[in-house]
Each structure stands twice: as C-alpha cells, then as structure tokens.
N, CA, C and O atoms as a Tripos MOL2 file, in Angstrom:
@<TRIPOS>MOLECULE
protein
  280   279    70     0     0
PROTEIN
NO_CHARGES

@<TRIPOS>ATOM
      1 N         -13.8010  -18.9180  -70.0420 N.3       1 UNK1
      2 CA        -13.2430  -19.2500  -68.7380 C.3       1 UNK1
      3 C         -11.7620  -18.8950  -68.6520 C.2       1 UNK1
      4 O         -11.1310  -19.3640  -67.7050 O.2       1 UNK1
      5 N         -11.2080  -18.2030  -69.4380 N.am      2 UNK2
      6 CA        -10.0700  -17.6320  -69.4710 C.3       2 UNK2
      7 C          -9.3820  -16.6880  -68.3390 C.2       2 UNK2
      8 O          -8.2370  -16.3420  -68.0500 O.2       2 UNK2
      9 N         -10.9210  -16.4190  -67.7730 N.am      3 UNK3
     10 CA        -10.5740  -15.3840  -66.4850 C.3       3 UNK3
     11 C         -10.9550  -15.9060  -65.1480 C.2       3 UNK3
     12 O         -11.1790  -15.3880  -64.0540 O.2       3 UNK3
     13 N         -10.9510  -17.0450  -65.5930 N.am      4 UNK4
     14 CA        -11.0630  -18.0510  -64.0960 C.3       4 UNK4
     15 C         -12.2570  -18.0000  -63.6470 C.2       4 UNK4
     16 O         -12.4190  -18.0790  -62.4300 O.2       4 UNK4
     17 N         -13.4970  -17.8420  -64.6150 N.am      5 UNK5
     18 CA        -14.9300  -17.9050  -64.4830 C.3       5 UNK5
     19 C         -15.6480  -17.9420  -64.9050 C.2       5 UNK5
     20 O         -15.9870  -17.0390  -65.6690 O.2       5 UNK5
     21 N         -16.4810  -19.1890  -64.6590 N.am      6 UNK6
     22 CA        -16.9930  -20.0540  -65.3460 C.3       6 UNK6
     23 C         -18.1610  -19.1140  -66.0870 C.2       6 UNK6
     24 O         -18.7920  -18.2620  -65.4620 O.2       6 UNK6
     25 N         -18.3530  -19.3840  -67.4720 N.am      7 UNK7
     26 CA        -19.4780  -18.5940  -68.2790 C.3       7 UNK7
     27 C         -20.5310  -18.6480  -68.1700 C.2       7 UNK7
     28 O         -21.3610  -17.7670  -68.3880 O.2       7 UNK7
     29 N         -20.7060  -19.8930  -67.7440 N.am      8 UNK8
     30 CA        -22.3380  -20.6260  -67.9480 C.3       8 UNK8
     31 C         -22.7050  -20.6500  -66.5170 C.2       8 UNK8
     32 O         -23.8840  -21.0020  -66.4700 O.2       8 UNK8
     33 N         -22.1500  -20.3970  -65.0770 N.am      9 UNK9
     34 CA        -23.0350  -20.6900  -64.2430 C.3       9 UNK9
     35 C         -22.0610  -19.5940  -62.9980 C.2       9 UNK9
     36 O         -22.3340  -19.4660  -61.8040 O.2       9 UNK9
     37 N         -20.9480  -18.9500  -63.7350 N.am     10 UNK10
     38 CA        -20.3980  -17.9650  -62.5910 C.3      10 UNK10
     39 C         -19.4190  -18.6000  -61.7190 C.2      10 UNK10
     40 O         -18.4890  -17.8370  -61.4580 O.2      10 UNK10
     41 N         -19.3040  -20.0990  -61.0250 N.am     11 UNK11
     42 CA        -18.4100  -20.4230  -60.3460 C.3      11 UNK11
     43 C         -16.9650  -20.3200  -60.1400 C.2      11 UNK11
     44 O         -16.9530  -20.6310  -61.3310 O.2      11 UNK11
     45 N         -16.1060  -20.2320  -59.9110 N.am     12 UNK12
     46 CA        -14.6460  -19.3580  -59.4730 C.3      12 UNK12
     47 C         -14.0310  -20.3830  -59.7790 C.2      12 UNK12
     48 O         -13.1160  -20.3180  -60.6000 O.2      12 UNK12
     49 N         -14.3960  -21.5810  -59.1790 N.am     13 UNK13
     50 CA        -13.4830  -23.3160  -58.9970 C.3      13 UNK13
     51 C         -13.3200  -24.1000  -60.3200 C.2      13 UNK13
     52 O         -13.9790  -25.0980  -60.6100 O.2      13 UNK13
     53 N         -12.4180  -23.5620  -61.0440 N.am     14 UNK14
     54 CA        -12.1000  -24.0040  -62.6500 C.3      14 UNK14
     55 C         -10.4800  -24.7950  -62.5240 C.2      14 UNK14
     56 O          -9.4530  -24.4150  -61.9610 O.2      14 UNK14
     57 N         -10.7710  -25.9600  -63.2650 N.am     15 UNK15
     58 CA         -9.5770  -27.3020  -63.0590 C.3      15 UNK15
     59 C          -8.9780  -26.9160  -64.2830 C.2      15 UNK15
     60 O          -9.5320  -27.1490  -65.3570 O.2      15 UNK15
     61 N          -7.9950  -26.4010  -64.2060 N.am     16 UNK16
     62 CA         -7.2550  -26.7110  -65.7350 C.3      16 UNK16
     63 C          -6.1700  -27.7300  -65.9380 C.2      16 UNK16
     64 O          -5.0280  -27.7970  -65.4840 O.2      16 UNK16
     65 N          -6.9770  -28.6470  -66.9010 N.am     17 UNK17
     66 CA         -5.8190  -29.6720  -66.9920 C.3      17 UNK17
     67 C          -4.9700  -29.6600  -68.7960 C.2      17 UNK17
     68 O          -5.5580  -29.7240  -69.8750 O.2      17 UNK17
     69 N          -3.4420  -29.5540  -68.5440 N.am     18 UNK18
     70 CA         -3.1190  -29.4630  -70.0070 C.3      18 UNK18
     71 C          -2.3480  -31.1550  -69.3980 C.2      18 UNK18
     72 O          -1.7250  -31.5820  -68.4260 O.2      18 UNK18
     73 N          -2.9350  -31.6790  -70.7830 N.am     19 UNK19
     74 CA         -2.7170  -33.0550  -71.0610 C.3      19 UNK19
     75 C          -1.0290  -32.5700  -71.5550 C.2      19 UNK19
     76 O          -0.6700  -31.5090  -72.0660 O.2      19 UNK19
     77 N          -0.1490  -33.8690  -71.1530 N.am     20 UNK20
     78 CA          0.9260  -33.9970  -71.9450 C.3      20 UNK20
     79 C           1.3480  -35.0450  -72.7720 C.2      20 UNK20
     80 O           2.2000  -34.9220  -73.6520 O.2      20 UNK20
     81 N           0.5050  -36.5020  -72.3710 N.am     21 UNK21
     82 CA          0.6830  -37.2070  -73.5750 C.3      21 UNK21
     83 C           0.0360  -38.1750  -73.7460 C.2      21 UNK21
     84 O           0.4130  -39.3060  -74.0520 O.2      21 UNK21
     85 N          -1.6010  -37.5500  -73.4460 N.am     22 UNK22
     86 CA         -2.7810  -38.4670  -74.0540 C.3      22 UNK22
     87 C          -2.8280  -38.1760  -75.5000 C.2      22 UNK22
     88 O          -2.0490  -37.4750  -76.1450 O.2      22 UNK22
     89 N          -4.2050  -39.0380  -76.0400 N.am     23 UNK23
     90 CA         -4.7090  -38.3480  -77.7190 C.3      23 UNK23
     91 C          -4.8750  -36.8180  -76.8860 C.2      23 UNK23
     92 O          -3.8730  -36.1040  -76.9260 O.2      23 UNK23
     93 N          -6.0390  -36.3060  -76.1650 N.am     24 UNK24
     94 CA         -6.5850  -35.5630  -76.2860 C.3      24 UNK24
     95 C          -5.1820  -34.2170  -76.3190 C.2      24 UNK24
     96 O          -5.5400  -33.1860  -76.8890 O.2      24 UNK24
     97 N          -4.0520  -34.2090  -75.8930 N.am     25 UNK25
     98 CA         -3.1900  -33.2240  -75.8330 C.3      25 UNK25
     99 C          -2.6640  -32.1950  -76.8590 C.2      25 UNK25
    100 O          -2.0040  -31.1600  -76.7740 O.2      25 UNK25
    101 N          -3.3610  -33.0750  -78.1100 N.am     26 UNK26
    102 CA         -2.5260  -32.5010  -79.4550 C.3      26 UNK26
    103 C          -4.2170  -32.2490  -80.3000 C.2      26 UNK26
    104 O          -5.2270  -32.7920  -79.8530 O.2      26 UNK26
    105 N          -4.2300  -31.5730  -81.2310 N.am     27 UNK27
    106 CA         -5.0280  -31.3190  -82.1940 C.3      27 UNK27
    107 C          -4.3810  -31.2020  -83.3520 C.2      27 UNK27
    108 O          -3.6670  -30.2050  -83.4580 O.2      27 UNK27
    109 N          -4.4580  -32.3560  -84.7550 N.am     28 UNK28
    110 CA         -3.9360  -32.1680  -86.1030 C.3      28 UNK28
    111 C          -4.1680  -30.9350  -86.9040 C.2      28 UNK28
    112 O          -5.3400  -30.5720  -86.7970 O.2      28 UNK28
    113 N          -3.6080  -30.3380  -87.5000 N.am     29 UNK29
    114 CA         -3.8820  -29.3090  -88.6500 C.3      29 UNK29
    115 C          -3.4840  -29.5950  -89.7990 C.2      29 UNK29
    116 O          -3.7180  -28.8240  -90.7310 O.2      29 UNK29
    117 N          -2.7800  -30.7940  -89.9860 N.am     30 UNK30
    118 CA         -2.3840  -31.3870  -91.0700 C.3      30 UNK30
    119 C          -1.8380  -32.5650  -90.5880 C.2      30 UNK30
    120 O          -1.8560  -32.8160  -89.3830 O.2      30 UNK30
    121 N          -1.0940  -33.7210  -91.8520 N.am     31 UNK31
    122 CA         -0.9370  -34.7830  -91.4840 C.3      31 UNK31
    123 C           0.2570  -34.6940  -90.6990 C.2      31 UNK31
    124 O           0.2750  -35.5260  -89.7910 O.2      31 UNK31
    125 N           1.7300  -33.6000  -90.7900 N.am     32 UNK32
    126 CA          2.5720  -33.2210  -89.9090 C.3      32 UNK32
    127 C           2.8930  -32.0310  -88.9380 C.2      32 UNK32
    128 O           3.9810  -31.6250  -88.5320 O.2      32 UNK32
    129 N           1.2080  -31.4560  -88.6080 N.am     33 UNK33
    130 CA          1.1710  -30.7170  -88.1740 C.3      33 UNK33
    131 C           0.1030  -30.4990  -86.8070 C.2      33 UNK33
    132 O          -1.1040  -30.6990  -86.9360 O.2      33 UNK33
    133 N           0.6180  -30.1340  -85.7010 N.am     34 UNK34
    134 CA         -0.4570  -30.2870  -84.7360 C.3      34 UNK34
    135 C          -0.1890  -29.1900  -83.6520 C.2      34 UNK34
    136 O           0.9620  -28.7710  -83.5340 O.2      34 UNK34
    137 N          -1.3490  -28.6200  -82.7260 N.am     35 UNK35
    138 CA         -0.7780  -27.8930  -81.7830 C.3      35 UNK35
    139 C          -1.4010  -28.6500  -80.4120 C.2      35 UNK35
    140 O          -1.8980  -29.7760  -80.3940 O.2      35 UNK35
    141 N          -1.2680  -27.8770  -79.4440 N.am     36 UNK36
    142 CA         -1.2440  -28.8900  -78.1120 C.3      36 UNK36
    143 C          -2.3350  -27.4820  -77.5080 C.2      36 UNK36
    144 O          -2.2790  -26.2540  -77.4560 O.2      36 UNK36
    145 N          -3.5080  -28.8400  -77.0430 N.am     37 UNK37
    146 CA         -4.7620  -28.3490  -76.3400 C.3      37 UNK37
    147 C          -4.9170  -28.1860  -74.7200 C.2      37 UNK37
    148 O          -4.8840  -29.1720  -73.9850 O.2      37 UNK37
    149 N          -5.0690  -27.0020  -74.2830 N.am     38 UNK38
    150 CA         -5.4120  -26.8900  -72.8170 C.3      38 UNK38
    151 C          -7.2160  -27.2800  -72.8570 C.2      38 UNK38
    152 O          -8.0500  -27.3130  -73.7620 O.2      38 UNK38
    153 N          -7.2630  -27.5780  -71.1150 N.am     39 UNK39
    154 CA         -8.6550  -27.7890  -71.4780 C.3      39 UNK39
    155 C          -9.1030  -26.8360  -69.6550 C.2      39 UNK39
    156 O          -8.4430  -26.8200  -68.6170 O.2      39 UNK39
    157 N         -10.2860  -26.2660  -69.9420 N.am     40 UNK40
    158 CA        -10.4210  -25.6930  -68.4770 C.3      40 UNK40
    159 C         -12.4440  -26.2050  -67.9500 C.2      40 UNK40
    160 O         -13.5940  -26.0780  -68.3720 O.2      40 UNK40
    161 N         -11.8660  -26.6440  -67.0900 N.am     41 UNK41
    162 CA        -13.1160  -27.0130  -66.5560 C.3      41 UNK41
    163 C         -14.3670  -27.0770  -65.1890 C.2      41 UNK41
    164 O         -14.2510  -27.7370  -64.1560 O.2      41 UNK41
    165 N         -15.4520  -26.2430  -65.5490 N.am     42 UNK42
    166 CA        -16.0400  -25.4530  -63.8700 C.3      42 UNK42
    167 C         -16.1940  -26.9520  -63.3780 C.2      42 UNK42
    168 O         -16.3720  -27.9200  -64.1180 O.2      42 UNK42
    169 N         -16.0630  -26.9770  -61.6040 N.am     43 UNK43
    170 CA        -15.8810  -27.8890  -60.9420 C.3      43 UNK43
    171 C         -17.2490  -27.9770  -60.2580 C.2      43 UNK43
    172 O         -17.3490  -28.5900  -59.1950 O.2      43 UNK43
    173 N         -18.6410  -27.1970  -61.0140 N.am     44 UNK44
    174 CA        -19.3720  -26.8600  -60.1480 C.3      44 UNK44
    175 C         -20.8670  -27.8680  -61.3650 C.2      44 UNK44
    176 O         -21.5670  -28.8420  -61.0870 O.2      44 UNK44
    177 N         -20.7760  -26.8880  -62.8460 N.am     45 UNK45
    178 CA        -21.7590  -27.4850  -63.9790 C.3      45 UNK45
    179 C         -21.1570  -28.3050  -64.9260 C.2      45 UNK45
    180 O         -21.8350  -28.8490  -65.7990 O.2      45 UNK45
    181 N         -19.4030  -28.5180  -64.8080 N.am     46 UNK46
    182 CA        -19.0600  -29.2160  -65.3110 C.3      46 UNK46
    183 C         -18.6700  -28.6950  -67.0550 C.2      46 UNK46
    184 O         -17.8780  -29.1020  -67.9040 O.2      46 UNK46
    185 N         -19.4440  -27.8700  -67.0110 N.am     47 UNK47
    186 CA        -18.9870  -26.6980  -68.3070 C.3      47 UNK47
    187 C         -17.6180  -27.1420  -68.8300 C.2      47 UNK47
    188 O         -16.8670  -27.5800  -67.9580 O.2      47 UNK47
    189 N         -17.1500  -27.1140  -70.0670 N.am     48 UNK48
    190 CA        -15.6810  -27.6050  -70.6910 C.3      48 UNK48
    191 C         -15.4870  -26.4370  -71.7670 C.2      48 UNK48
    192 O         -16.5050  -25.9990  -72.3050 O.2      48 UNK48
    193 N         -14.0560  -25.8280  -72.1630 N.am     49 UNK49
    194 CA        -13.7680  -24.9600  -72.8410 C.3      49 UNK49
    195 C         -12.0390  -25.4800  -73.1880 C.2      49 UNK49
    196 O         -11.2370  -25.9920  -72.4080 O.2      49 UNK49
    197 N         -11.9010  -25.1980  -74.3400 N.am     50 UNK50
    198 CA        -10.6100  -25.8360  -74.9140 C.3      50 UNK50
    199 C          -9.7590  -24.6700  -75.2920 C.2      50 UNK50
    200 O         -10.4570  -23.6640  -75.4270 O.2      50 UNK50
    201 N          -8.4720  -24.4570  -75.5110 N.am     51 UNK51
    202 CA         -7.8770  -23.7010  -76.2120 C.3      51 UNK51
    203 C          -6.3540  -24.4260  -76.6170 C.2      51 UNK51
    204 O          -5.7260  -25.2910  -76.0080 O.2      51 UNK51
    205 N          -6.0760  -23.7980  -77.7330 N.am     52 UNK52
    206 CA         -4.9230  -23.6600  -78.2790 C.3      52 UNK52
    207 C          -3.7400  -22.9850  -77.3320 C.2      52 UNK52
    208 O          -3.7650  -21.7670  -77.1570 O.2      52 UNK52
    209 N          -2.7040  -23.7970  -76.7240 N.am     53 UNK53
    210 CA         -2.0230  -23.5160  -76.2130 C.3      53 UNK53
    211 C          -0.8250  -22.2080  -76.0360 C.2      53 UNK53
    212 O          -0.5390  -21.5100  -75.0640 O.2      53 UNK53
    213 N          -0.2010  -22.2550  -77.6980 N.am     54 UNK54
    214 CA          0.2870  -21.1410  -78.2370 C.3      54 UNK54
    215 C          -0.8020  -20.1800  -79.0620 C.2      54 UNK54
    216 O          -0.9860  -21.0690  -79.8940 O.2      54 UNK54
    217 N          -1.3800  -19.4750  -79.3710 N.am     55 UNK55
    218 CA         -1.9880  -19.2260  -80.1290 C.3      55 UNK55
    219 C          -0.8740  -18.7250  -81.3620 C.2      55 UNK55
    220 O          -0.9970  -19.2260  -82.4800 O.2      55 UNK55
    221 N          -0.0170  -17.9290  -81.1530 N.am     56 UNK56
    222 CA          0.6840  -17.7250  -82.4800 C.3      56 UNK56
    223 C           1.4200  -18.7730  -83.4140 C.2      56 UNK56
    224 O           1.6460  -18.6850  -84.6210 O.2      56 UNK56
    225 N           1.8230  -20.0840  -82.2670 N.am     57 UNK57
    226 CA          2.7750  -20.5570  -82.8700 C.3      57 UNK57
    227 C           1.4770  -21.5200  -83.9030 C.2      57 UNK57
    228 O           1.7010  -22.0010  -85.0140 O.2      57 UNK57
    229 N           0.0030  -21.6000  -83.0580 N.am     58 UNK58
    230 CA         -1.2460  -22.0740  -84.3420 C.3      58 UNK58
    231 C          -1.5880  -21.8140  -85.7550 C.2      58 UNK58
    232 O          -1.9040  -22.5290  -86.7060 O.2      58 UNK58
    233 N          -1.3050  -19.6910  -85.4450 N.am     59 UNK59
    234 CA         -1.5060  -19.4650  -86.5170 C.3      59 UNK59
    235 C          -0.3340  -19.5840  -87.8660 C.2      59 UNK59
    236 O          -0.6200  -19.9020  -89.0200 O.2      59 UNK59
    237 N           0.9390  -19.2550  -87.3720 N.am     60 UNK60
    238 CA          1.8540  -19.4990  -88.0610 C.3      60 UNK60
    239 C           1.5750  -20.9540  -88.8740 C.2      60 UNK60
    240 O           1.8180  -20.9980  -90.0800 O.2      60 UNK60
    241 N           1.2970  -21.5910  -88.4970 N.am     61 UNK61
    242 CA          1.3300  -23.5900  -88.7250 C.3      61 UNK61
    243 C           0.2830  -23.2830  -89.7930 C.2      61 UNK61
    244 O           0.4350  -23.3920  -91.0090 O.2      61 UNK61
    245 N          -0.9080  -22.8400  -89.0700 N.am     62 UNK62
    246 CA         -2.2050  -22.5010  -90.2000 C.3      62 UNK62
    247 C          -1.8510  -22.0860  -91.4300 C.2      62 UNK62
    248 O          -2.0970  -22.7270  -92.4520 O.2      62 UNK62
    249 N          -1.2030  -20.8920  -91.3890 N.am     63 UNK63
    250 CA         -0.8080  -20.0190  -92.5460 C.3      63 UNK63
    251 C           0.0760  -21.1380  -93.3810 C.2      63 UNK63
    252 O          -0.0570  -21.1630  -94.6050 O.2      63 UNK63
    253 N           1.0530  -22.1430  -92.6800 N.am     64 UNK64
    254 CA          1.6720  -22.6330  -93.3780 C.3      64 UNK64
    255 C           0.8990  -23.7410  -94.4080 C.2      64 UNK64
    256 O           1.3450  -23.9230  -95.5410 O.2      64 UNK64
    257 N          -0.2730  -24.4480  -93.9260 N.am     65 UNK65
    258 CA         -1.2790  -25.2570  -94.2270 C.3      65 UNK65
    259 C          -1.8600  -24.7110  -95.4830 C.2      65 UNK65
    260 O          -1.8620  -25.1840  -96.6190 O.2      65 UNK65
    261 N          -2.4100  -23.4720  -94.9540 N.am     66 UNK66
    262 CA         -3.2350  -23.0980  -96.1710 C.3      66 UNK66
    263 C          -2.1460  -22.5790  -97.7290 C.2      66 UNK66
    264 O          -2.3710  -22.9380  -98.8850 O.2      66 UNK66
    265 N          -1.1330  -21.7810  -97.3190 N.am     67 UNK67
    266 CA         -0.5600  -22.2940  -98.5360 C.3      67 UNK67
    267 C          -0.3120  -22.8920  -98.9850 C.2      67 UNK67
    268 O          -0.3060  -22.6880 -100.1990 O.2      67 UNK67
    269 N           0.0580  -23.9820  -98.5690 N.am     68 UNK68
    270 CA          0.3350  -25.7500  -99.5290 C.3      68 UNK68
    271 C          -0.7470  -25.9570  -99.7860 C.2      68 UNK68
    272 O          -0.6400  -26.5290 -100.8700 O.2      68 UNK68
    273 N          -1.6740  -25.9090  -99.5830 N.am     69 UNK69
    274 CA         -3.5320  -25.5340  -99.8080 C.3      69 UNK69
    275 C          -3.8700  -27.3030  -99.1540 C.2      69 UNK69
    276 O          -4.4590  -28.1990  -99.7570 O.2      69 UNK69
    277 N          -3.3970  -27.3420  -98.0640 N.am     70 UNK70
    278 CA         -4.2910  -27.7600  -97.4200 C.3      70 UNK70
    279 C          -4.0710  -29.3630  -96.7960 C.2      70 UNK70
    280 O          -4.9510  -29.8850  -96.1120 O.2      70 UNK70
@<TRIPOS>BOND
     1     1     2 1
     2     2     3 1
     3     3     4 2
     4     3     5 am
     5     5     6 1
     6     6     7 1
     7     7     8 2
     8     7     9 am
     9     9    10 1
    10    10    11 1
    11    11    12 2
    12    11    13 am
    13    13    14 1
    14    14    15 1
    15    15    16 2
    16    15    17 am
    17    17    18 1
    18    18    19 1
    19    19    20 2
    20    19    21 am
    21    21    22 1
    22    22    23 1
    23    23    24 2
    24    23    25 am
    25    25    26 1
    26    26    27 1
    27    27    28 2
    28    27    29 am
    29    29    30 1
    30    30    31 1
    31    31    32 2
    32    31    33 am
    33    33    34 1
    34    34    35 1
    35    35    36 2
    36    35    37 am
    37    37    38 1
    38    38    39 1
    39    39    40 2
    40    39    41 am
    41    41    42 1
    42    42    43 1
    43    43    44 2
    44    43    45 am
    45    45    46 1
    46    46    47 1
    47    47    48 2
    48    47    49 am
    49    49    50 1
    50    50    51 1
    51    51    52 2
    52    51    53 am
    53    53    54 1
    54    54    55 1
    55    55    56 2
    56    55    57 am
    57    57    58 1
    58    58    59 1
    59    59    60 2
    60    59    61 am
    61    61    62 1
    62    62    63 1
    63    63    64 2
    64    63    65 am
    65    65    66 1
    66    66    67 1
    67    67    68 2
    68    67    69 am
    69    69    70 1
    70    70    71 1
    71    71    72 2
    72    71    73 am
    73    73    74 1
    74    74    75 1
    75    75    76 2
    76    75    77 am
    77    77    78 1
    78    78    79 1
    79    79    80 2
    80    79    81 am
    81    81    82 1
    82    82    83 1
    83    83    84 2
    84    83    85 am
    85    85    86 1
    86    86    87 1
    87    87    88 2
    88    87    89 am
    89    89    90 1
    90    90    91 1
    91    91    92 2
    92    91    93 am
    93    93    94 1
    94    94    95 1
    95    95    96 2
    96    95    97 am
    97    97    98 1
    98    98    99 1
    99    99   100 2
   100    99   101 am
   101   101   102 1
   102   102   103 1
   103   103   104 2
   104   103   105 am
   105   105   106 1
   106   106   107 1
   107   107   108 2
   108   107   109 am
   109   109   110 1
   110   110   111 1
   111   111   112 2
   112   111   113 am
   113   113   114 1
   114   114   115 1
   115   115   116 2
   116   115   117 am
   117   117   118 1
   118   118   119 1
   119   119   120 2
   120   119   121 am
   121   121   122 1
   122   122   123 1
   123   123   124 2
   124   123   125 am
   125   125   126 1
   126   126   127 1
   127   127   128 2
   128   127   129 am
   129   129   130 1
   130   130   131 1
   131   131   132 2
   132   131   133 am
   133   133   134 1
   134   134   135 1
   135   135   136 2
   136   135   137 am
   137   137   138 1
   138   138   139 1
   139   139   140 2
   140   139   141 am
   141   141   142 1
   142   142   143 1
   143   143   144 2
   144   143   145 am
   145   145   146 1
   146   146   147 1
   147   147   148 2
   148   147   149 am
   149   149   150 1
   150   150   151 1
   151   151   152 2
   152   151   153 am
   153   153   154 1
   154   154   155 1
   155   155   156 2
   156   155   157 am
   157   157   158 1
   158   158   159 1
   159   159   160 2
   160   159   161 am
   161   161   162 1
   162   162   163 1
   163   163   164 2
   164   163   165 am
   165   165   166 1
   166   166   167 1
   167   167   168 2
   168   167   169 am
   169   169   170 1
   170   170   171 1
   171   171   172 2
   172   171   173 am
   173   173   174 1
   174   174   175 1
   175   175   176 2
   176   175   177 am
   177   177   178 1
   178   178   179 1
   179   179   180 2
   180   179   181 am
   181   181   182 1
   182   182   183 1
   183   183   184 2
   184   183   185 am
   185   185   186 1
   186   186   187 1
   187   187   188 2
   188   187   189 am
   189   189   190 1
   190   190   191 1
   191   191   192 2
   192   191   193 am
   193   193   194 1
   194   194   195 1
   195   195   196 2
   196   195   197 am
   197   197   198 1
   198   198   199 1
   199   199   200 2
   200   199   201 am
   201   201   202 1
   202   202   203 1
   203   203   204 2
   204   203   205 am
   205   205   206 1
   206   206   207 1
   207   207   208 2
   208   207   209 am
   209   209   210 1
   210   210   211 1
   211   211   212 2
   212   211   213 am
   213   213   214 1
   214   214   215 1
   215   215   216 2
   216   215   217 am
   217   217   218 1
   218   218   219 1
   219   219   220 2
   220   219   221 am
   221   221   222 1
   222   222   223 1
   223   223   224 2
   224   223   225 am
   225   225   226 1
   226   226   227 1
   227   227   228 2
   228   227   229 am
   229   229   230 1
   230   230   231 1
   231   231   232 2
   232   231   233 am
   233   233   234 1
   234   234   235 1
   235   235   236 2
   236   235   237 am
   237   237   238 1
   238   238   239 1
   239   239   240 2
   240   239   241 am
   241   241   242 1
   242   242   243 1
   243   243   244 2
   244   243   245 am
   245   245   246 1
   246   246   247 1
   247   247   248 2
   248   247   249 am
   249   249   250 1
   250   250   251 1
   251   251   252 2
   252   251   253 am
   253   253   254 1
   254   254   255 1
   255   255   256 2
   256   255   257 am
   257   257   258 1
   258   258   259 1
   259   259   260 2
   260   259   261 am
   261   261   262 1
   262   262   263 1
   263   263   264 2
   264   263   265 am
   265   265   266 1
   266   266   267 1
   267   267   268 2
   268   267   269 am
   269   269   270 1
   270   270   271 1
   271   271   272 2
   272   271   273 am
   273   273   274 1
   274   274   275 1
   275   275   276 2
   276   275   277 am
   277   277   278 1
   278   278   279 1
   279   279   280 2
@<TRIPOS>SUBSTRUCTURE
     1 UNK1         2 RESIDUE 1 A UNK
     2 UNK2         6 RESIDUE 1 A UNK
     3 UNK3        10 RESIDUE 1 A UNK
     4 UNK4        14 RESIDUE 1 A UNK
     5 UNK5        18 RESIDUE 1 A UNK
     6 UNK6        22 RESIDUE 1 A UNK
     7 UNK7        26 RESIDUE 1 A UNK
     8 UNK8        30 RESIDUE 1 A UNK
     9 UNK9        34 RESIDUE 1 A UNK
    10 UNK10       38 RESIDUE 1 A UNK
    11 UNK11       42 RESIDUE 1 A UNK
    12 UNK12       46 RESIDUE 1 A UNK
    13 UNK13       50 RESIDUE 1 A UNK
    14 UNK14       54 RESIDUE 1 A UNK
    15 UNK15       58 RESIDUE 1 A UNK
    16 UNK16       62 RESIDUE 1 A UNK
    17 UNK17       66 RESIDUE 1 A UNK
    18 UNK18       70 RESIDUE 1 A UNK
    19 UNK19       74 RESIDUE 1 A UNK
    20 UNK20       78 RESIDUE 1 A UNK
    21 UNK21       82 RESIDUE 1 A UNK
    22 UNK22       86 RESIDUE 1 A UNK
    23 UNK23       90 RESIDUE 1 A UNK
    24 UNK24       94 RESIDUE 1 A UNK
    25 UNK25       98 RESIDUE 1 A UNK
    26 UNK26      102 RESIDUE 1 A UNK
    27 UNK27      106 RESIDUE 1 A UNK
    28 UNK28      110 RESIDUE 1 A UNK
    29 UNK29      114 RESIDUE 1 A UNK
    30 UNK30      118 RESIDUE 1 A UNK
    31 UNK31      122 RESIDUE 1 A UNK
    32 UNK32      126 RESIDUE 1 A UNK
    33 UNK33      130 RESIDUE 1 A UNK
    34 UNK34      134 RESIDUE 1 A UNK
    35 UNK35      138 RESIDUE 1 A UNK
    36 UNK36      142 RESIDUE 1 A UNK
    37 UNK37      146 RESIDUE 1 A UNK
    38 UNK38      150 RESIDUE 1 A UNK
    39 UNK39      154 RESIDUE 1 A UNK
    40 UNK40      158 RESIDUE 1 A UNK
    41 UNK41      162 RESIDUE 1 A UNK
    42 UNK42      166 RESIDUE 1 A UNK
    43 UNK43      170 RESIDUE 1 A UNK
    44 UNK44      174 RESIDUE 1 A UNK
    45 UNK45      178 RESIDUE 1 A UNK
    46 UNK46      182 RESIDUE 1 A UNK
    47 UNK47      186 RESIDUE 1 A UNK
    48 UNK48      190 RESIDUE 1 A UNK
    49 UNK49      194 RESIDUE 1 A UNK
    50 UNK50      198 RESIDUE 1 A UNK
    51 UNK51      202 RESIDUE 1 A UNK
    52 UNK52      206 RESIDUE 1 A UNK
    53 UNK53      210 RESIDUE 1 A UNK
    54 UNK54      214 RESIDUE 1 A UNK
    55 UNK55      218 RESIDUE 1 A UNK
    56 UNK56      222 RESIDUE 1 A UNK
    57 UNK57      226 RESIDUE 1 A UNK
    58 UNK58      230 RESIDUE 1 A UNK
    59 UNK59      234 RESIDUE 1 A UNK
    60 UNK60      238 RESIDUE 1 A UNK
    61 UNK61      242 RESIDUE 1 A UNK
    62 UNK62      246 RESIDUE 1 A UNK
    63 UNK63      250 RESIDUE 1 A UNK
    64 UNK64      254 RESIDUE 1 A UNK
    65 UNK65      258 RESIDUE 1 A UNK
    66 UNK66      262 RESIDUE 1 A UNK
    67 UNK67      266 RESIDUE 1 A UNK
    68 UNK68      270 RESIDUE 1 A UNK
    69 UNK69      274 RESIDUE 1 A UNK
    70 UNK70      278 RESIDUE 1 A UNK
C-alpha cells in the first residue's frame, strides 16, 4: 500500500496514521534501540500494512545490533 492502493481489494481510500507517542509508535531492536512505525490502512477491507519509518536509519541500528551480536 505504499502506492496508495490497497493490495488486497484495490481501494484508493488508505488512512495513514504515524503514531507519535503510543506503544504502537516505536518497534525495539534492542534493549536501547528502536525505530518508529508508520501504519497504512484500506478504509474499505480494513487491510493493515506497517513500515519502518526511516528505512536506513533501521538498517544502520540493525547492523549496529548484530555486531554486538545481538
């Protein structure tokens, strides 16, 4: 739904809500590490799709994770 349409049933009318300071806003990758979740949603089947807000600044964090191994 990245392109403003919905996968599963075609509808155009997609809500995107980015939380700013519920739980659901953040996702942990470690115990001091987290990135912040968009969420997009058809207004029609109700369909839900999440993403990573930054994607680079995710992977950077990742990379940093897995070398401390974890």
């Amino acid at each position: 739904m990245k392109n403003s349409v919905c996968v599963k049933c075609g509808n155009s009318d997609i809500f995107e809500n980015k939380y700013k300071t519920s739980y659901r806003a953040w996702t942990k990758i470690s115990m001091l590490t987290r990135v912040r979740i968009i969420e997009r949603i058809c207004s029609q089947c109700g369909y839900i799709e999440s993403y990573v807000e930054d994607v680079q600044k995710f992977r950077e964090q990742l990379a940093g994770v897995i070398k401390k191994g974890g």
